[in-house]
N, C-alpha and C positions, 0 to 999 in steps of 0.2 A: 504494500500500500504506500502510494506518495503523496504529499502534502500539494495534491495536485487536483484542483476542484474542477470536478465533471458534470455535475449535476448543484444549480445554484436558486434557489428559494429566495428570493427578497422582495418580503411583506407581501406575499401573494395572496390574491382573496379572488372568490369568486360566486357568483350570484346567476341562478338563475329565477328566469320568468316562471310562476307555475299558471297553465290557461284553465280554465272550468271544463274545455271540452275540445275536442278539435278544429270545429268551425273558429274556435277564438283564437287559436292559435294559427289557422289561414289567414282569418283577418288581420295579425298581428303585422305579416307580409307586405302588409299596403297602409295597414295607420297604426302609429303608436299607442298603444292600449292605455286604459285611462287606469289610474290606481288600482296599476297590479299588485299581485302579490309574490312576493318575492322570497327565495329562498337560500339563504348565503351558505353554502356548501361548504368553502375555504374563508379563516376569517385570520386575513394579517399573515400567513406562514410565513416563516423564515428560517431556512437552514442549509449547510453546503453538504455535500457529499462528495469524498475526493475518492480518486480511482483505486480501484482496487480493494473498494469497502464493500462488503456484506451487511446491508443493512434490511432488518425488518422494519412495516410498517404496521404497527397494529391498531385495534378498536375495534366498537361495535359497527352493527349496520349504520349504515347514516352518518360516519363520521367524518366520511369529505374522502376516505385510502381510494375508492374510484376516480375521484376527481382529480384527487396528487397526482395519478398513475396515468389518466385518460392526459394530461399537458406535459409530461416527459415525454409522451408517447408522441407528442403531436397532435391528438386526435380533439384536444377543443385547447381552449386559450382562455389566461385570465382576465376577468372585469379589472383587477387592480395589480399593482406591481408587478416584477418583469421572473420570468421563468428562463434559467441558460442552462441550454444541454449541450454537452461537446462529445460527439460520436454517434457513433452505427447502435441504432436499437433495437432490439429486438423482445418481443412483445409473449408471454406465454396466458397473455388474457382471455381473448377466443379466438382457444387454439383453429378452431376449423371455415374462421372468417376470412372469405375471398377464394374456397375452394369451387370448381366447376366440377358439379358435379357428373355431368357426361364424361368429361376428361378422366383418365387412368390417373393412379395415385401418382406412377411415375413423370405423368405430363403436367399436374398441381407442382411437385415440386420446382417446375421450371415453372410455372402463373405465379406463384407464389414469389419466387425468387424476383423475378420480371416486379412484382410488383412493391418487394423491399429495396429495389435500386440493382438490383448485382447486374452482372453482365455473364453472358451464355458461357465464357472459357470457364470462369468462378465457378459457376453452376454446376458445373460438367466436374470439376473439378472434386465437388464434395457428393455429389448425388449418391455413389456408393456407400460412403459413410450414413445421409441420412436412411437410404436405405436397408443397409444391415441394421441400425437402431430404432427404427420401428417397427421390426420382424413381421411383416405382414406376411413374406413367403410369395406365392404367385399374384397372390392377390393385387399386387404392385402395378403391375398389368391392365388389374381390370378396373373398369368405370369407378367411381367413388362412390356412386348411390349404389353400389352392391355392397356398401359397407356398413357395419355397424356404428355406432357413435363411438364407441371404444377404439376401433380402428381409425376413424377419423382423427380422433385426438391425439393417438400414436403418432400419425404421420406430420400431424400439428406439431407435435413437443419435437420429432425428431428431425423437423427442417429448422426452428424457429434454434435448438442447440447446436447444429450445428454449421451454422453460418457466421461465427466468429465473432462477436456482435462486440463492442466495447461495454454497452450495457445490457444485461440480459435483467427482464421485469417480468417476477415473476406472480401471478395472482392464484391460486388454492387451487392450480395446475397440475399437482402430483397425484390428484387423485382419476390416472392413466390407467386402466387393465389392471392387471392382476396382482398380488404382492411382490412379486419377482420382479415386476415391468416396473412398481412404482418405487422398488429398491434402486433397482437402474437410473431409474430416472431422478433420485437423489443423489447418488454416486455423481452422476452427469454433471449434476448443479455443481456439485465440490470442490470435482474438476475443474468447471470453469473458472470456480472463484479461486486454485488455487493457480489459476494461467493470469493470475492479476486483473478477469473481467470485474467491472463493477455490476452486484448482485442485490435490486431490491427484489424484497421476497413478503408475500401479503400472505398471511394463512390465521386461521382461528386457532389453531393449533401450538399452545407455548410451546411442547419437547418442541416440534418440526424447528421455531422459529430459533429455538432456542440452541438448538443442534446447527443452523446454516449461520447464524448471524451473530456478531460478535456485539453490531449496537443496533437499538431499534426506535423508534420513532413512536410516540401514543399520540393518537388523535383522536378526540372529543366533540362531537357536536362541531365541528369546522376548526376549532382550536386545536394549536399546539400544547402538548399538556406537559410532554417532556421527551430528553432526546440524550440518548445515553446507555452507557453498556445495558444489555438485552436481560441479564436476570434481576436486574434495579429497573428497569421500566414494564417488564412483566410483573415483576411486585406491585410499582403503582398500577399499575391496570388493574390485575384481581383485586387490589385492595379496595379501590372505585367500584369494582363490576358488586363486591359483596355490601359496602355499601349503599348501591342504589337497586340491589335485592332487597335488603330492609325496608329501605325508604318506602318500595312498591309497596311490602307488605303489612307499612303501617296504612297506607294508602286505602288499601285494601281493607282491611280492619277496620278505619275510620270509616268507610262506606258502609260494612257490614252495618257497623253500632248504627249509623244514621239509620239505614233503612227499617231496623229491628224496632229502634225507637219510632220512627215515623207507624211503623205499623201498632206498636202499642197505642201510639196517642189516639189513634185511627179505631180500635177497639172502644176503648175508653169510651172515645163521642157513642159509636155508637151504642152503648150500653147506659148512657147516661140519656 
C-alpha cells in the first residue's frame, strides 16, 4: 500500500428527487416540479483511499454504501462536492448487466470487455483465464439464456476478476455457486489485493469483511459515522445496530401500552 490516493471523497453529498408516480417523474423532463421531496442519500462525505487499501464499507439498508459505490463507479454523480477516481474499475455489483443474451458466454466476454474500454488483443489475451475461472465447461459455447442465474454470475465474477482493474468494487458478490466456487472466489479477491489492486468490498457479513479488509468505513443514514481499522468500526456498528434494536422495542412496547390503555378507557365508557 502507498500513501498514494486513488479514490478521493471531498464533502460529497447527494440528493435525490422522490416523484409520487411515474407520470411525475415524465413531467419532471419538461418542468421543474414544484416542492419536491427530496431524499439526501450522501450527507457531506469525506475520505481518501490510497492504492493498495482493502477497504470495507459497511451499514444498514439505506445508508447511502449504493450511492458511494454507484459515483466510483461512474454510474451517477454528486449534487454537492467533487468525487476523484484514478484508474480502471471494475465493478462486481450486477455481475450479469450488459450480457446478450443470444450471444455465447464466450462472445459476452468480448461485449462485455468492448464495453469496459479494452481493446480485442487484451481480450484475446485473458479470455482463457476468464474462462477456466468460471468453469462453465461446454456451456461457454452456448447462448446465455440456456443459462442459469448461477452460471451467469460465474461468468460475471470471472470476466469482471480478471481484467486487471486498479480498483476492483466489490458488492455481496460472493454469494456465486457453490461453497467451493465461493471459496475461489475469495481466494481471487486476496489475490488481487495482494497484486496491490485497491479493494472496496460491501457485505453484511462482519467475519467476510473482517477476513478481506484491514479498515472499513460505517455509514449511517447518508452520514459518515466513522472510518478506521475494521474490528473498531465493526464494534461501533453492532454496538449502534443493538442499540437501535432497543430503541424499536421500547417503541414497540410504548404502542403496545397505548393501545391496551386506549382499549381499556374504551371498555370503561362503555360500561359506564
Amino acid at each position: 500500500m502507498s500513501d498514494n490516493p486513488i479514490i478521493t471523497f471531498d464533502h460529497v453529498s447527494k440528493d435525490y428527487i422522490l416523484y409520487k408516480s411515474d407520470k411525475a417523474r415524465f413531467k419532471a423532463l419538461f418542468f421543474k416540479p414544484r416542492n419536491p421531496k427530496i431524499h439526501s442519500a450522501l450527507k457531506d462525505v469525506s475520505f481518501t483511499i490510497n492504492r493498495g487499501e482493502s477497504v470495507g464499507i459497511i451499514g444498514d439498508n439505506g445508508a447511502g454504501k449504493s450511492t458511494l459505490l454507484k459515483m466510483i463507479t461512474g454510474v451517477t454523480f454528486p449534487s454537492g462536492g467533487t468525487v476523484t477516481v484514478h484508474g480502471k474499475v471494475a465493478a462486481l455489483l450486477e455481475l450479469t448487466a450488459g450480457f446478450s443474451l443470444e450471444m455465447t458466454g464466450r462472445e459476452n466476454i468480448y461485449l462485455k470487455g468492448y464495453i469496459l474500454g479494452l481493446e480485442d488483443d487484451y481480450i484475446k489475451s485473458i479470455e482463457e483465464n476468464i474462462v477456466d475461472f468460471a468453469q462453465l465447461g461446454d456451456y461457454i459455447d452456448q447462448p446465455v439464456r440456456t443459462y442459469s442465474s448461477g452460471m451467469k454470475m460465474r461468468l460475471g465474477f470471472a470476466i469482471n476478476v480478471n481484467i486487471e482493474p486498479d480498483i476492483l468494487v466489490v458488492d455481496e458478490a460472493l454469494a456465486v455457486g457453490d461453497n467451493a466456487f465461493k471459496k475461489k472466489c475469495k481466494a481471487k479477491i486476496k489475490e488481487i489485493i495482494n497484486q496491490g489492486v485497491t479493494v472496496l468490498f460491501v457485505s453484511h457479513s462482519a467475519p467476510s469483511v473482517q477476513e478481506i479488509c484491514d479498515r472499513s468505513i460505517y455509514l449511517r443514514n447518508g452520514q459518515l459515522i466513522h472510518d478506521g481499522p475494521t474490528g473498531e468500526t465493526l464494534n461501533i456498528y453492532e454496538t449502534q445496530k443493538a442499540k437501535d434494536a432497543e430503541e424499536k422495542k421500547k417503541r414497540q412496547e410504548a404502542k403496545k401500552a397505548a393501545r391496551k390503555a386506549a382499549l381499556a378507557k374504551e371498555k370503561t365508557k362503555k360500561a359506564q
